[in-house]
mmCIF entry with sequence, helices, sheets and N, C-alpha, C, O atoms, coordinates in Angstrom:
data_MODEL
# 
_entry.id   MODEL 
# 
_entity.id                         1 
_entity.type                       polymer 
_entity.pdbx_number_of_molecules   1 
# 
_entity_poly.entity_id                      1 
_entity_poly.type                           'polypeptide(L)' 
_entity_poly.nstd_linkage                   no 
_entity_poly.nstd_monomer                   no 
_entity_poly.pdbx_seq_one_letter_code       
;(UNK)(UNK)(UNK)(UNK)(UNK)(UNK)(UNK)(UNK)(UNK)(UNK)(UNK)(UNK)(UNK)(UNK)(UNK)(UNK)
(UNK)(UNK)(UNK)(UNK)(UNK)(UNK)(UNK)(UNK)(UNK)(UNK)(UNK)(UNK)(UNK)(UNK)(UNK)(UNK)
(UNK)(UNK)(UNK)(UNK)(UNK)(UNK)(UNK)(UNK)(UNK)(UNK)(UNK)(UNK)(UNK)(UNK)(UNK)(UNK)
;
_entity_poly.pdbx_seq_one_letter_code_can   XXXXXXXXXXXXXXXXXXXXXXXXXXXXXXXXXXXXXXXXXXXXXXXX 
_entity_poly.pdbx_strand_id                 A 
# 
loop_
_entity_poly_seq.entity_id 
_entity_poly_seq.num 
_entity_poly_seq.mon_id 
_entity_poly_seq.hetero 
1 1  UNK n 
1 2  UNK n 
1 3  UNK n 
1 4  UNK n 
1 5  UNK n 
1 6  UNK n 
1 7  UNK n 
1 8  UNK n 
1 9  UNK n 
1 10 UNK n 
1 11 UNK n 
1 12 UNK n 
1 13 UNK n 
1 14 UNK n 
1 15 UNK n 
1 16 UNK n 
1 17 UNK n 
1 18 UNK n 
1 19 UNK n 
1 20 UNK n 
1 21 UNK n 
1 22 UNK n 
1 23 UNK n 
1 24 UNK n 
1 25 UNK n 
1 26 UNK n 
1 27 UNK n 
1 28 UNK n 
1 29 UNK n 
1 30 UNK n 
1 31 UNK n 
1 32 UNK n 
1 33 UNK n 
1 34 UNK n 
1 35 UNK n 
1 36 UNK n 
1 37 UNK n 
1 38 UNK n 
1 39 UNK n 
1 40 UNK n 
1 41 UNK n 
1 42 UNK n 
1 43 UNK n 
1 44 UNK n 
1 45 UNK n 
1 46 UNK n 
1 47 UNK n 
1 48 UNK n 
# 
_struct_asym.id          A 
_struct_asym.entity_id   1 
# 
_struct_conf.conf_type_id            HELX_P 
_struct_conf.id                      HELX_P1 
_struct_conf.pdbx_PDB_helix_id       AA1 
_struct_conf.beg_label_comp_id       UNK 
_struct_conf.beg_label_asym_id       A 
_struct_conf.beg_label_seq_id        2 
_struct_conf.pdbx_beg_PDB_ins_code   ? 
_struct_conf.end_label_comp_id       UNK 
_struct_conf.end_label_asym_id       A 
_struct_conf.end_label_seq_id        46 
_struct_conf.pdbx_end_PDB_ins_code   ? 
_struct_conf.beg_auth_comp_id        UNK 
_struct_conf.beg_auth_asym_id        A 
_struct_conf.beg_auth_seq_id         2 
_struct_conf.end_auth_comp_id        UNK 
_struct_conf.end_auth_asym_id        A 
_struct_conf.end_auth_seq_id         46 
_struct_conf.pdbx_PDB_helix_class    1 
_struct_conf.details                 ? 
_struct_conf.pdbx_PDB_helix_length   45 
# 
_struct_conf_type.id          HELX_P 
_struct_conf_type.criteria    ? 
_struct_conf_type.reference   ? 
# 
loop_
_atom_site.group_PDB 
_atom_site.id 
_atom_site.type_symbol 
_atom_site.label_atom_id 
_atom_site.label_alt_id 
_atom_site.label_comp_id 
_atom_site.label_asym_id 
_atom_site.label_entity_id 
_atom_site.label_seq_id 
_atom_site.pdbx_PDB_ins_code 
_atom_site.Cartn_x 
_atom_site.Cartn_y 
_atom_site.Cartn_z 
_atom_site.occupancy 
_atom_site.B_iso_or_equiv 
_atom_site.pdbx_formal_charge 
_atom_site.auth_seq_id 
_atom_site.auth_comp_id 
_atom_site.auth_asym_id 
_atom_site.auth_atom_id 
_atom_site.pdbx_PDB_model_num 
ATOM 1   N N  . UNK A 1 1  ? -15.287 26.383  19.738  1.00 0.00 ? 1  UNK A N  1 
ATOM 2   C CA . UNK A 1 1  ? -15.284 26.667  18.308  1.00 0.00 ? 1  UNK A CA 1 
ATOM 3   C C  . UNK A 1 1  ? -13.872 26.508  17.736  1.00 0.00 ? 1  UNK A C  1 
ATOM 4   O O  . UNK A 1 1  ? -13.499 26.090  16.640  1.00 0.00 ? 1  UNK A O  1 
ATOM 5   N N  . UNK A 1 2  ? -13.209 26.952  18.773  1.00 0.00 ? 2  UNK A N  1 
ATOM 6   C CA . UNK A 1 2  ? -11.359 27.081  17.582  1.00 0.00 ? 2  UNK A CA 1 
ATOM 7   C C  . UNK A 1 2  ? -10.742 25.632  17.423  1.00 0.00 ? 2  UNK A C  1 
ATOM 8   O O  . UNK A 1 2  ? -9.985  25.160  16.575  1.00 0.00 ? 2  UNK A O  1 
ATOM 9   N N  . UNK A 1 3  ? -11.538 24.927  18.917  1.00 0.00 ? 3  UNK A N  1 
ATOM 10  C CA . UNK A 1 3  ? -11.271 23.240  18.815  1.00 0.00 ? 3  UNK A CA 1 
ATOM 11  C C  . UNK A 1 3  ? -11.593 22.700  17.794  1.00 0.00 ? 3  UNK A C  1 
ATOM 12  O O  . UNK A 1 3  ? -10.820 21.853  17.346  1.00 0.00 ? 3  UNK A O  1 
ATOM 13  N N  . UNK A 1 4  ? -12.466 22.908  17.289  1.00 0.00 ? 4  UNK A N  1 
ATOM 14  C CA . UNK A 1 4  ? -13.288 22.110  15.852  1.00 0.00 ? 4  UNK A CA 1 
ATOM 15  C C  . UNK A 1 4  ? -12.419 22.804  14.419  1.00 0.00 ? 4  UNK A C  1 
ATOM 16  O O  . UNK A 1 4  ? -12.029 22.238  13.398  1.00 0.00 ? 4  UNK A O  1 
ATOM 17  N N  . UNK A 1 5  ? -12.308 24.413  14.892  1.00 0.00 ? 5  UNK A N  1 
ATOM 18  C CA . UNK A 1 5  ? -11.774 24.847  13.521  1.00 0.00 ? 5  UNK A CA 1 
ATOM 19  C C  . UNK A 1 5  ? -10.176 23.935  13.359  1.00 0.00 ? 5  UNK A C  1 
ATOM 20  O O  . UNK A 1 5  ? -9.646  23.348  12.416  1.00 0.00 ? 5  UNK A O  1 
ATOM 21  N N  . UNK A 1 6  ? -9.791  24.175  14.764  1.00 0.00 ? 6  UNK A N  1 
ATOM 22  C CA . UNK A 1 6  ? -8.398  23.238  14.998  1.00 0.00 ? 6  UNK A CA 1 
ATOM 23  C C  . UNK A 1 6  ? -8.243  21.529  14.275  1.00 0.00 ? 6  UNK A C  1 
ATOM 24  O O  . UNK A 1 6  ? -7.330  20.900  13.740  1.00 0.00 ? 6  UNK A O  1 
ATOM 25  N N  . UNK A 1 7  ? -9.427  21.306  14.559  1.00 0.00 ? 7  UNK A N  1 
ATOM 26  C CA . UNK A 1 7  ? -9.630  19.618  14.145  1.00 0.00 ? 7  UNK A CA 1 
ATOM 27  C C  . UNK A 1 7  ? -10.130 19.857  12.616  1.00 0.00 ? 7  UNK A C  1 
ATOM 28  O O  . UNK A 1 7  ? -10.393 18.694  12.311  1.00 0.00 ? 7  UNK A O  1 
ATOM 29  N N  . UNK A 1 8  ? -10.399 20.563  11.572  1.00 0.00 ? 8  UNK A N  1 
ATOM 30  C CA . UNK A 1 8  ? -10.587 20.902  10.762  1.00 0.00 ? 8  UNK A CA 1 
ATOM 31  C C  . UNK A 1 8  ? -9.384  21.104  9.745   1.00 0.00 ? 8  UNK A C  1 
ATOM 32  O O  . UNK A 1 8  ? -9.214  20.636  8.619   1.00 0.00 ? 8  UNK A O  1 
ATOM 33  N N  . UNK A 1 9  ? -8.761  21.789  10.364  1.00 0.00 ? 9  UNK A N  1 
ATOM 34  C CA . UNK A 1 9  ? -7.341  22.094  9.654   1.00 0.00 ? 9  UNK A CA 1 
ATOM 35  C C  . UNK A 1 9  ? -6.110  20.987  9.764   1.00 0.00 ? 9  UNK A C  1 
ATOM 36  O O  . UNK A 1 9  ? -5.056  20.986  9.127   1.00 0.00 ? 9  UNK A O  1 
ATOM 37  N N  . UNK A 1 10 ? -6.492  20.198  10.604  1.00 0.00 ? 10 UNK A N  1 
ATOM 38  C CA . UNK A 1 10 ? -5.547  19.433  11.183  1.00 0.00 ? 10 UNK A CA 1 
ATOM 39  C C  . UNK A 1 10 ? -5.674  17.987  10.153  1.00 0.00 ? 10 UNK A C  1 
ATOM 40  O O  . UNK A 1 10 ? -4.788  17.240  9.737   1.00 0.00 ? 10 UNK A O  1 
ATOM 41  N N  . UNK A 1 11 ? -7.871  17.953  9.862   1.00 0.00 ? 11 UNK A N  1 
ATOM 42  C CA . UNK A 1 11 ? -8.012  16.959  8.949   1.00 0.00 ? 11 UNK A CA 1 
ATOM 43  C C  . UNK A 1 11 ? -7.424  17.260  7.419   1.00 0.00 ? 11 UNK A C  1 
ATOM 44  O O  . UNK A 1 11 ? -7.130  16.414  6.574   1.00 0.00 ? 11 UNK A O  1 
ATOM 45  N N  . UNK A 1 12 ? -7.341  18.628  7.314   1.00 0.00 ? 12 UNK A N  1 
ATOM 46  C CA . UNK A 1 12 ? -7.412  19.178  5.808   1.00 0.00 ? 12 UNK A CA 1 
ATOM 47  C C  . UNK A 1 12 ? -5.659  18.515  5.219   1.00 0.00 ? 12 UNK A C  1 
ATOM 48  O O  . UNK A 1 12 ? -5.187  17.957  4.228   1.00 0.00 ? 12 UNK A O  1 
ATOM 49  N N  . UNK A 1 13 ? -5.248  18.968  6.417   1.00 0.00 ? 13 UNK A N  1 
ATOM 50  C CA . UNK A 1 13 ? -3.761  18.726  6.101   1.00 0.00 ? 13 UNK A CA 1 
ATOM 51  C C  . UNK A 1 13 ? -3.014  17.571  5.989   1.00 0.00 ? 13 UNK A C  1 
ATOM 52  O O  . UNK A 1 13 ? -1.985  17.516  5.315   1.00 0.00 ? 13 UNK A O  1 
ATOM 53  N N  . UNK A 1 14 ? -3.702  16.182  6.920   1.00 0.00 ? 14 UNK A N  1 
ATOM 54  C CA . UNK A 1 14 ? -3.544  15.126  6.904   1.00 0.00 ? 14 UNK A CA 1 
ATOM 55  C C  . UNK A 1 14 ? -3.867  14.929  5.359   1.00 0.00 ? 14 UNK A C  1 
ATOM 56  O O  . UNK A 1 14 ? -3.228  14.168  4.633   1.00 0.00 ? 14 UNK A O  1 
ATOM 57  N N  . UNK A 1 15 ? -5.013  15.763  4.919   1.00 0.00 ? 15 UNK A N  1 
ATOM 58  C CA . UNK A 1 15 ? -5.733  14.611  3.603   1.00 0.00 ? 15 UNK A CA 1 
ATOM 59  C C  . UNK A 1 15 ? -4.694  15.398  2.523   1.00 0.00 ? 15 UNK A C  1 
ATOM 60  O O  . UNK A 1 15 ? -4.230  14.666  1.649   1.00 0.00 ? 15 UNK A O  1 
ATOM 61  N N  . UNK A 1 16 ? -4.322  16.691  2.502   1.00 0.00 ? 16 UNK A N  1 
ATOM 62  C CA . UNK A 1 16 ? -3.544  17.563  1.696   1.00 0.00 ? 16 UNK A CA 1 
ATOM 63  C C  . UNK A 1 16 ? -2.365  16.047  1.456   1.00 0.00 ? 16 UNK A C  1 
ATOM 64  O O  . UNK A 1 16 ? -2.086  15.496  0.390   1.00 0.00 ? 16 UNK A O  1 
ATOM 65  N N  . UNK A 1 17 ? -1.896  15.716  2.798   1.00 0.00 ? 17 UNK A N  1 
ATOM 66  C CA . UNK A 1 17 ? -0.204  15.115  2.649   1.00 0.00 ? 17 UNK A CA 1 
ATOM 67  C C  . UNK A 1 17 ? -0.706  14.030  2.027   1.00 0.00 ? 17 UNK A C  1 
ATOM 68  O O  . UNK A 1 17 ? -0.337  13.969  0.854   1.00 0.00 ? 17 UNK A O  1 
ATOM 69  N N  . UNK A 1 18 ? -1.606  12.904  2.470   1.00 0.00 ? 18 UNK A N  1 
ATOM 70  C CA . UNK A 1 18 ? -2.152  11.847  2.069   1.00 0.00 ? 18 UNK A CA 1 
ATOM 71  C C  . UNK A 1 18 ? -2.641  12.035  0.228   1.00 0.00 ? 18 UNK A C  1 
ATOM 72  O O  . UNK A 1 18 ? -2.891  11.061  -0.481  1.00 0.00 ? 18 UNK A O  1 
ATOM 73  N N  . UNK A 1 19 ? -2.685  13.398  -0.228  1.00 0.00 ? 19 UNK A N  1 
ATOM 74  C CA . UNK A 1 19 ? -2.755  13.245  -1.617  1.00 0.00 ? 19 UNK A CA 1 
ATOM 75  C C  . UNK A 1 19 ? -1.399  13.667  -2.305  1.00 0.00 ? 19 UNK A C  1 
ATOM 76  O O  . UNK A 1 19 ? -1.236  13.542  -3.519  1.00 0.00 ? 19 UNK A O  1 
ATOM 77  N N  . UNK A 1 20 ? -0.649  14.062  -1.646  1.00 0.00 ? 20 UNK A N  1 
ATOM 78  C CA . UNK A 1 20 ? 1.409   14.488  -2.004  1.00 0.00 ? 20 UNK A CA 1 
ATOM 79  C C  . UNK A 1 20 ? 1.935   13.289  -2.345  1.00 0.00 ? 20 UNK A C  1 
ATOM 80  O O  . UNK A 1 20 ? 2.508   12.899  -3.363  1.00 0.00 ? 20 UNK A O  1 
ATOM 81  N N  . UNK A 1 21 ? 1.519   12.546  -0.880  1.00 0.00 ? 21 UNK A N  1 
ATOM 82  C CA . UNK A 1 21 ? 1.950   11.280  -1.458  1.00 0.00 ? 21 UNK A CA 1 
ATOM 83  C C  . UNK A 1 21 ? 1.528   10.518  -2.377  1.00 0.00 ? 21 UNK A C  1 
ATOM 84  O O  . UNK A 1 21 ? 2.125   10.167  -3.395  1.00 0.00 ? 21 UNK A O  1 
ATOM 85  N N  . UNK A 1 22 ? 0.421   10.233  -2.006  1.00 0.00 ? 22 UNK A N  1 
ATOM 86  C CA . UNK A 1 22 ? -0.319  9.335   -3.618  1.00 0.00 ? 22 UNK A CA 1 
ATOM 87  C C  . UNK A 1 22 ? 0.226   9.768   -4.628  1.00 0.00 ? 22 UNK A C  1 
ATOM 88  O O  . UNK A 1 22 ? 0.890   9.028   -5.353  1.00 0.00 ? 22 UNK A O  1 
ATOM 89  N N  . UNK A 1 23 ? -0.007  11.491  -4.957  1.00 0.00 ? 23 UNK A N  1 
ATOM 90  C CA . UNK A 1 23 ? 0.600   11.886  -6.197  1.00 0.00 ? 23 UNK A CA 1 
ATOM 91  C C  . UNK A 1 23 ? 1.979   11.415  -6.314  1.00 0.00 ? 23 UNK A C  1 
ATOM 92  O O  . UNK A 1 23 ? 2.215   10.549  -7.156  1.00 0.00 ? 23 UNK A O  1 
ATOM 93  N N  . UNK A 1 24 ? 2.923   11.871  -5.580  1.00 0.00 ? 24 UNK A N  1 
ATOM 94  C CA . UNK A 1 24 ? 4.409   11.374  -5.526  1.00 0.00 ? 24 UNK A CA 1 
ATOM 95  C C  . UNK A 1 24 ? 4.758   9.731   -6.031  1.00 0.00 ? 24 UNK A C  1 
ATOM 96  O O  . UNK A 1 24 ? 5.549   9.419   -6.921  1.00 0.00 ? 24 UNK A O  1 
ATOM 97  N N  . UNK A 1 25 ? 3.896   8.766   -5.160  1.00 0.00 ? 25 UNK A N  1 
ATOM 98  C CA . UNK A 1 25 ? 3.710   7.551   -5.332  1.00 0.00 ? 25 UNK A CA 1 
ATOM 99  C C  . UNK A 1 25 ? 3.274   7.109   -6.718  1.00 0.00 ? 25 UNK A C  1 
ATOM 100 O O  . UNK A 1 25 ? 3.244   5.897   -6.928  1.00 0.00 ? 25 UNK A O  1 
ATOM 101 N N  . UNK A 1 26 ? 2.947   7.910   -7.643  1.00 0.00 ? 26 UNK A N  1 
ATOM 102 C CA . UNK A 1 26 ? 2.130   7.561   -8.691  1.00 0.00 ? 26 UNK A CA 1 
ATOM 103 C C  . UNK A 1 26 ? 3.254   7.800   -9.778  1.00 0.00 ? 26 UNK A C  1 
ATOM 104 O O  . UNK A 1 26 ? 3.518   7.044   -10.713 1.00 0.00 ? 26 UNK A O  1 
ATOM 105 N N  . UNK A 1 27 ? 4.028   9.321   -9.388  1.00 0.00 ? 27 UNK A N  1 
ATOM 106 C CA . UNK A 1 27 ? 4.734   9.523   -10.456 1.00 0.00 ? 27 UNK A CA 1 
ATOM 107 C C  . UNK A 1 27 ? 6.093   8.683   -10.620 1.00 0.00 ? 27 UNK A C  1 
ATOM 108 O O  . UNK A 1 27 ? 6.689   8.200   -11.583 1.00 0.00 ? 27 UNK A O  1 
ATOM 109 N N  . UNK A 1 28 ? 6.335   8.739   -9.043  1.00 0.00 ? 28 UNK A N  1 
ATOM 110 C CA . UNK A 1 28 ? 7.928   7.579   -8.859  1.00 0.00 ? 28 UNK A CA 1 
ATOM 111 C C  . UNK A 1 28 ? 7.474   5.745   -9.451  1.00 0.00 ? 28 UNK A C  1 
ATOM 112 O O  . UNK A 1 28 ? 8.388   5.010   -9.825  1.00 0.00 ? 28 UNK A O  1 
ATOM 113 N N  . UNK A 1 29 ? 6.123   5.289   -9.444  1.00 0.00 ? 29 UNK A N  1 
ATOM 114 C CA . UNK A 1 29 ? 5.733   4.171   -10.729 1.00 0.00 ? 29 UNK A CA 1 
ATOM 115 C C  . UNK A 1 29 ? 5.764   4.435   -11.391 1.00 0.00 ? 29 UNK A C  1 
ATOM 116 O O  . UNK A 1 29 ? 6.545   3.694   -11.988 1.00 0.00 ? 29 UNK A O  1 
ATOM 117 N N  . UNK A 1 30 ? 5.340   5.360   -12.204 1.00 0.00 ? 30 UNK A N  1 
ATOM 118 C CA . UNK A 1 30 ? 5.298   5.836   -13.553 1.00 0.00 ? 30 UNK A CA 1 
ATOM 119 C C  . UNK A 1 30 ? 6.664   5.853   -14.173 1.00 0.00 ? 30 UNK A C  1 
ATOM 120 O O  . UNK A 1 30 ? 6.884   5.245   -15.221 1.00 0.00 ? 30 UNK A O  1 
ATOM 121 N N  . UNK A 1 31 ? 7.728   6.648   -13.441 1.00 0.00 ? 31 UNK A N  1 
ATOM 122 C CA . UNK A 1 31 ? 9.018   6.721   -13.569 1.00 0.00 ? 31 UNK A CA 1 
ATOM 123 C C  . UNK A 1 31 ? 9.611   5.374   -13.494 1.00 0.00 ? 31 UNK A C  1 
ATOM 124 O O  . UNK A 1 31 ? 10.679  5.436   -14.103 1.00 0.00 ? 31 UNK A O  1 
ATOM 125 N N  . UNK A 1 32 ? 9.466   4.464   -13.140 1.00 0.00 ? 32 UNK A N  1 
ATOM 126 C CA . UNK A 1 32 ? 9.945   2.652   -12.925 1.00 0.00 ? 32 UNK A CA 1 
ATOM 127 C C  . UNK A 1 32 ? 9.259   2.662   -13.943 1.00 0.00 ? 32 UNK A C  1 
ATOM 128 O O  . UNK A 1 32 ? 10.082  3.028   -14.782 1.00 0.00 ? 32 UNK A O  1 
ATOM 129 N N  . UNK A 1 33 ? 8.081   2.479   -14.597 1.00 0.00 ? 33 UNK A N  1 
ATOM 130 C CA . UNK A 1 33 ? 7.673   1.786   -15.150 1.00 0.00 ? 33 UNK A CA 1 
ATOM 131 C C  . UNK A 1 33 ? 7.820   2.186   -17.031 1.00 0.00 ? 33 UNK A C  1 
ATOM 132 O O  . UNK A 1 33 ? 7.443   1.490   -17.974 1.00 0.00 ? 33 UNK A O  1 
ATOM 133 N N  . UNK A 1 34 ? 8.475   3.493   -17.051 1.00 0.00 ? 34 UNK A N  1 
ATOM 134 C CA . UNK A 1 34 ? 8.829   4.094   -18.239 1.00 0.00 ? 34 UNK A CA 1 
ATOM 135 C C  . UNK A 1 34 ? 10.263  3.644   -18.846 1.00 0.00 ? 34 UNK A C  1 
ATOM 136 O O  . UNK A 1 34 ? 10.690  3.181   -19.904 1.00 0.00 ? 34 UNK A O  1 
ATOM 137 N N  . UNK A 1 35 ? 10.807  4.074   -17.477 1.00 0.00 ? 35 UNK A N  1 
ATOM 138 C CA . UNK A 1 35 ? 12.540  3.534   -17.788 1.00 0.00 ? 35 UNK A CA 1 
ATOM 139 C C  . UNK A 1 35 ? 12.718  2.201   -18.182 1.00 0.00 ? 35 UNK A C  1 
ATOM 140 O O  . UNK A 1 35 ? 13.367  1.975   -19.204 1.00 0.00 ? 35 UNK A O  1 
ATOM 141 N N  . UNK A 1 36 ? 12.224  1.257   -17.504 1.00 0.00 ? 36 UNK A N  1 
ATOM 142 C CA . UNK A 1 36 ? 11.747  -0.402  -17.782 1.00 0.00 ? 36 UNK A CA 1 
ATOM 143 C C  . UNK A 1 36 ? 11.727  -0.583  -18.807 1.00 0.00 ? 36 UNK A C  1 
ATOM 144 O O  . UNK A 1 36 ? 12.512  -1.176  -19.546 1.00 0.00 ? 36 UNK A O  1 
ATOM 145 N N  . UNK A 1 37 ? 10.281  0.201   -19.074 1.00 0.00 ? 37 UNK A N  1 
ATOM 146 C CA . UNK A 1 37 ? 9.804   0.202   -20.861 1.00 0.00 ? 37 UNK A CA 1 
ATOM 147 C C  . UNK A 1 37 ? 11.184  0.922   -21.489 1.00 0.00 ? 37 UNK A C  1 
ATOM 148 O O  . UNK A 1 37 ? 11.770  0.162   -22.260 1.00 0.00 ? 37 UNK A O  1 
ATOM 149 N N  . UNK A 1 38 ? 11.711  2.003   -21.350 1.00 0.00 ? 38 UNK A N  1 
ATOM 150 C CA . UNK A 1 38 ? 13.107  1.946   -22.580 1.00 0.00 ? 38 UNK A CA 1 
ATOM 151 C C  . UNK A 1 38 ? 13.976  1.048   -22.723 1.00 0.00 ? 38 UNK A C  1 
ATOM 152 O O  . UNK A 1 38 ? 14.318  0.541   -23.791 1.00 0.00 ? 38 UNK A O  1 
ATOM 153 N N  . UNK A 1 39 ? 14.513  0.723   -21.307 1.00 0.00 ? 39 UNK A N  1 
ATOM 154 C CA . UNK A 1 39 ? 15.159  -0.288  -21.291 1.00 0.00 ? 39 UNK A CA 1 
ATOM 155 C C  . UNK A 1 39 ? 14.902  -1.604  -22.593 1.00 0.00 ? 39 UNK A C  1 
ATOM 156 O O  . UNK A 1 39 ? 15.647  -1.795  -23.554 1.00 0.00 ? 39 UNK A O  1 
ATOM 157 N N  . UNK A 1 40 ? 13.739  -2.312  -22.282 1.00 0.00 ? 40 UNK A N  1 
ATOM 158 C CA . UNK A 1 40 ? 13.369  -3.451  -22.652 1.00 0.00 ? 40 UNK A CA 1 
ATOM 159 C C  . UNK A 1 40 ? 13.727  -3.682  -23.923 1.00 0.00 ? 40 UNK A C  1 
ATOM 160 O O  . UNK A 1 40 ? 14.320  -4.591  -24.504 1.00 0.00 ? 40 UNK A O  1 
ATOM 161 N N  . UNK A 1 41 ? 13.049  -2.274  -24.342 1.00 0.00 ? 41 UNK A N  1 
ATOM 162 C CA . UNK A 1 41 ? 13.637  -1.469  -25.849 1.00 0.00 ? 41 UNK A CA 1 
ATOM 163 C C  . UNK A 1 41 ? 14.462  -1.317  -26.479 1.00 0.00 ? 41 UNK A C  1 
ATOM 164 O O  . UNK A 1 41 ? 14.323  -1.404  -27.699 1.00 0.00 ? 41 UNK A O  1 
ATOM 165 N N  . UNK A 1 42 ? 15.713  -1.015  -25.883 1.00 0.00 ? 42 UNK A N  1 
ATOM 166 C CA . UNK A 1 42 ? 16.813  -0.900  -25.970 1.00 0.00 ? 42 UNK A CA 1 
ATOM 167 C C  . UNK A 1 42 ? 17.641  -2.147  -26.250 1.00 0.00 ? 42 UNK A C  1 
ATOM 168 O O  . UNK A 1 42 ? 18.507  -2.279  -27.115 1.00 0.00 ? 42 UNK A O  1 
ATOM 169 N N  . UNK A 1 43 ? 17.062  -3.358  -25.034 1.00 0.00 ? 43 UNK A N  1 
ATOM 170 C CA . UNK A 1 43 ? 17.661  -4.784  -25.229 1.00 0.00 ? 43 UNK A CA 1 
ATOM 171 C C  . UNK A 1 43 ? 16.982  -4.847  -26.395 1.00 0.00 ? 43 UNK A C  1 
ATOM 172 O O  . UNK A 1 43 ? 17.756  -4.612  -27.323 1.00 0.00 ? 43 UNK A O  1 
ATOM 173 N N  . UNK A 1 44 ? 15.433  -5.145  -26.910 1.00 0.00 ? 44 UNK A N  1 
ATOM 174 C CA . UNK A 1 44 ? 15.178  -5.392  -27.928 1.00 0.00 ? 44 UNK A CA 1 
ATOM 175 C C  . UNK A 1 44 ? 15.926  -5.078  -29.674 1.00 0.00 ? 44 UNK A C  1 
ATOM 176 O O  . UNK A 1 44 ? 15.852  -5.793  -30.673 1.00 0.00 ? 44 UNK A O  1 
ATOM 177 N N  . UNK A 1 45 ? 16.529  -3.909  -29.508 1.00 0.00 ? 45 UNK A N  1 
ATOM 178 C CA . UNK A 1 45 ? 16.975  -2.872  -30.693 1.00 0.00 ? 45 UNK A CA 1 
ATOM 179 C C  . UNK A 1 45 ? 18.268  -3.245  -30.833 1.00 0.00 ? 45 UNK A C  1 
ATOM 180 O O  . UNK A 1 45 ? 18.788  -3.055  -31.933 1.00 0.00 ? 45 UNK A O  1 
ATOM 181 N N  . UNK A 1 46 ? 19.165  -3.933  -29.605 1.00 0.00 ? 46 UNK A N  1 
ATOM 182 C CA . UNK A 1 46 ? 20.547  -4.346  -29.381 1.00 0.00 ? 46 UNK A CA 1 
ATOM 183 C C  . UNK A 1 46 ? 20.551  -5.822  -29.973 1.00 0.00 ? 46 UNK A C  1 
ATOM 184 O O  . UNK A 1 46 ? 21.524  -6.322  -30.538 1.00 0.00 ? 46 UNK A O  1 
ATOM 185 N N  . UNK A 1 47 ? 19.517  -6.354  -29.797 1.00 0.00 ? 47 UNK A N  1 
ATOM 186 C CA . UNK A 1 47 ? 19.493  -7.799  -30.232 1.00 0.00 ? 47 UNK A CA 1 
ATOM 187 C C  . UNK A 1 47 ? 19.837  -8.966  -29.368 1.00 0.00 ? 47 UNK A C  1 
ATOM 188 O O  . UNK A 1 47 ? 20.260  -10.021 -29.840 1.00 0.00 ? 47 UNK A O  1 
ATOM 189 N N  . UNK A 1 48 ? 19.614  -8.719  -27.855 1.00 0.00 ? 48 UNK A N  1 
ATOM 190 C CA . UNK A 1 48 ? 20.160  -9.338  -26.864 1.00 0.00 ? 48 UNK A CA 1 
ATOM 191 C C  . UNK A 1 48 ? 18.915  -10.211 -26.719 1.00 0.00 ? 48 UNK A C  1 
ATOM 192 O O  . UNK A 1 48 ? 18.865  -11.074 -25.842 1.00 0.00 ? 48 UNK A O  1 
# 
């Protein structure tokens, strides 16, 4: 029984990290892909 509860917790936590990252992964694009966008903006507003 504690084997399975063991393999249970062991899956929970894999999938816990496997969604840290995604989340993490999502926000560090988001973050590239915002700054970019000011940037672009910025050249645009400068007249370059």
């Amino acid at each position: 029984m504690s084997g399975i509860l063991g393999f249970l917790v062991l899956r929970a936590g894999y999938t816990w990290a496997a969604v840290a990252l995604f989340v993490l992964a999502v926000f560090a694009l988001g973050d590239l892909i915002w700054l970019r966008h000011k940037g672009t903006h910025r050249r645009i507003r400068e007249g370059r």
